[in-house]
ZAMARGU-4260 file (C-alpha; in steps of 0.2 Angstrom, whole numbers, plus 5000, padded with zeros to 4 digits):
<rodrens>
0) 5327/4759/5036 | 5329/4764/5054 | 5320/4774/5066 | 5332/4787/5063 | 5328/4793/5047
5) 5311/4798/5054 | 5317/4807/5068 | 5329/4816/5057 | 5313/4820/5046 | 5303/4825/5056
10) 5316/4839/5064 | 5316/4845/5049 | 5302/4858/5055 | 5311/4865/5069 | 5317/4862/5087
15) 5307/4850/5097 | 5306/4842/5115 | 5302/4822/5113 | 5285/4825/5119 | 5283/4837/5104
20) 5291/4825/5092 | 5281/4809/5098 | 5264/4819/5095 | 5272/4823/5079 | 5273/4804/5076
25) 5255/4802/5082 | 5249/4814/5068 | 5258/4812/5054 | 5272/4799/5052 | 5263/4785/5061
30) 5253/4781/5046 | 5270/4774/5036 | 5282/4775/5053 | 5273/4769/5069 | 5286/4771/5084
35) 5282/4769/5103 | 5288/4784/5114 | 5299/4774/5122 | 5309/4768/5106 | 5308/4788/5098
40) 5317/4793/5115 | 5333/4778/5115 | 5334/4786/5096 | 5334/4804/5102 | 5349/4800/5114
45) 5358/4788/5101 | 5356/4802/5088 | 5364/4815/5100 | 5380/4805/5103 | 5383/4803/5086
50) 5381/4820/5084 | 5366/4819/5072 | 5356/4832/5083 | 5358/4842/5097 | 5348/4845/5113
55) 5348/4860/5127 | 5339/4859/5141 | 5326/4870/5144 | 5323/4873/5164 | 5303/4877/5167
60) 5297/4881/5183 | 5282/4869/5192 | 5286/4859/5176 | 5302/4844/5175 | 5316/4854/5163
65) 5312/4848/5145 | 5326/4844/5132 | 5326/4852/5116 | 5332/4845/5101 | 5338/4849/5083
70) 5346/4844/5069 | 5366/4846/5066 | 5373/4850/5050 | 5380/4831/5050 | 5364/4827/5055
75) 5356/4836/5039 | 5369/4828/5026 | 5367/4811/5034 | 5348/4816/5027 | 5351/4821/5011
80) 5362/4806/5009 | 5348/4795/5014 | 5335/4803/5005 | 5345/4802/4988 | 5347/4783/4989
85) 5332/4772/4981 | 5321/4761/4997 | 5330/4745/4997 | 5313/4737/4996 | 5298/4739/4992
90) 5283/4743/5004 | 5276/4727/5013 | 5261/4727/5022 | 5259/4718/5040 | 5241/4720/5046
95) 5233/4708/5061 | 5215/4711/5052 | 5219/4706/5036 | 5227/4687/5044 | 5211/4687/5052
100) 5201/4690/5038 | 5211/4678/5026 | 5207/4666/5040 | 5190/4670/5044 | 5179/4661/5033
105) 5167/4648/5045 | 5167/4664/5058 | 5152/4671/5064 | 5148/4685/5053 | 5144/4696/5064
110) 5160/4693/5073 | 5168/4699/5054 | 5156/4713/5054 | 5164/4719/5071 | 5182/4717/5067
115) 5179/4726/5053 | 5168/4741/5059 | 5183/4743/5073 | 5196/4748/5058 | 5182/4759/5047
120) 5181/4768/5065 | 5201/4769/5067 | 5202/4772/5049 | 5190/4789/5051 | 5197/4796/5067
125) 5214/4795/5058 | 5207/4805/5043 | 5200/4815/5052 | 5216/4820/5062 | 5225/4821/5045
130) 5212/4832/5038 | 5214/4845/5052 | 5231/4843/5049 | 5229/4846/5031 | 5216/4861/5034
135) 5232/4869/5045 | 5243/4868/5034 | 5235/4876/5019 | 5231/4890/5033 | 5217/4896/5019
140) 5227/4892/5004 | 5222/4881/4988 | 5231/4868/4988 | 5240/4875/4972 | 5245/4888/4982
145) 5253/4878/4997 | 5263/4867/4983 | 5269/4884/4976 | 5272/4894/4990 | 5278/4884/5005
150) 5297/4881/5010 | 5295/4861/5012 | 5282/4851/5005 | 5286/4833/5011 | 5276/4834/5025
155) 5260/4838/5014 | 5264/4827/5001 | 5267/4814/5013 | 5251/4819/5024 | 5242/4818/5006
160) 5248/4799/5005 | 5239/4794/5024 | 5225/4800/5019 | 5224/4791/5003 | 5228/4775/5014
165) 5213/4777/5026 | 5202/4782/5012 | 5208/4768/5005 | 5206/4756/5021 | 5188/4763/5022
170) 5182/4755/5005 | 5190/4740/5006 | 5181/4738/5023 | 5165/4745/5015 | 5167/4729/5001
175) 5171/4716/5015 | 5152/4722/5024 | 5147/4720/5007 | 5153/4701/5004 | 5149/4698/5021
180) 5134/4704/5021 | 5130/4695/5004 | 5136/4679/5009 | 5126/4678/5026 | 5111/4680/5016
185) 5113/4665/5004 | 5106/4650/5011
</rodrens>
């Protein structure tokens, strides 16, 4: 899957300015869609020629003039077309830590104990943001509610999936201190 897909997605909400979009990508799609601003902005211009989106400019004063951007009914069928079809793969992971980790025993454990204490702290402030998300999103509602209630519930469900992950991430970094820990005990 392409870049495009997400982007497409993730105007789903409404008109946004690339700034809007990229902190959009920061928050909620980074989880399972990381994208850099520069590459989110050559897919804003590439979705806009092929007539996938649309952008006005918006003049501002003591401010540069902003772009604007929303979805095109070819944009929104190209979408749904997309979103009917099965992944063409299943999900792979590609994480530096776990290589290092895989590659770590005869390192100094304390070395470990680090690398692994930097993700548990990425891993909260990530939960964190998502739980602020979450707590928005529901605006006072149960949960129940929201699923009932609300016009779109992709971003929630999918919200609900990044913060399984980083739960997830902080156990399994919680049971590397744990063997670690053990190990450097043994004599």
């Amino acid at each position: 899957m392409s870049l495009k897909y997400a982007v497409l997605a993730a105007l789903l909400e409404g008109e946004a300015s690339g700034y809007e979009l990229s902190k959009v990508f920061d928050v909620s799609l980074a989880n399972f869609w990381p994208s850099t601003p520069q590459q989110l902005y050559r897919e804003l211009e590439r979705l806009a020629e092929d007539g996938l989106i649309q952008a006005r400019v918006v003049q501002q004063e003591r401010r540069p003039n902003k772009r604007m951007f929303t979805l095109t009914e070819a944009g929104r069928a190209d979408l749904r077309a997309f979103s009917a079809t099965p992944p063409r793969r299943p999900t792979a992971i590609r994480d530096e830590l776990l290589i290092k980790i895989q590659a770590g025993d005869g390192v100094d454990p304390a070395t470990v104990r680090e690398l692994v204490e930097e993700r548990m702290s990425w891993a909260r402030g990530k939960l964190g943001r998502y739980q602020r998300v979450r707590e928005r999103l529901l605006a006072g509602r149960t949960e129940e509610e929201y699923l009932r209630e609300a016009d779109r519930v992709g971003p929630y469900l999918t919200l609900l999936a990044g913060i399984g992950f980083e739960e997830e991430n902080l156990r399994w970094c919680e049971r590397v201190l744990s063997v670690v820990a053990q190990r450097a005990a043994l004599p």
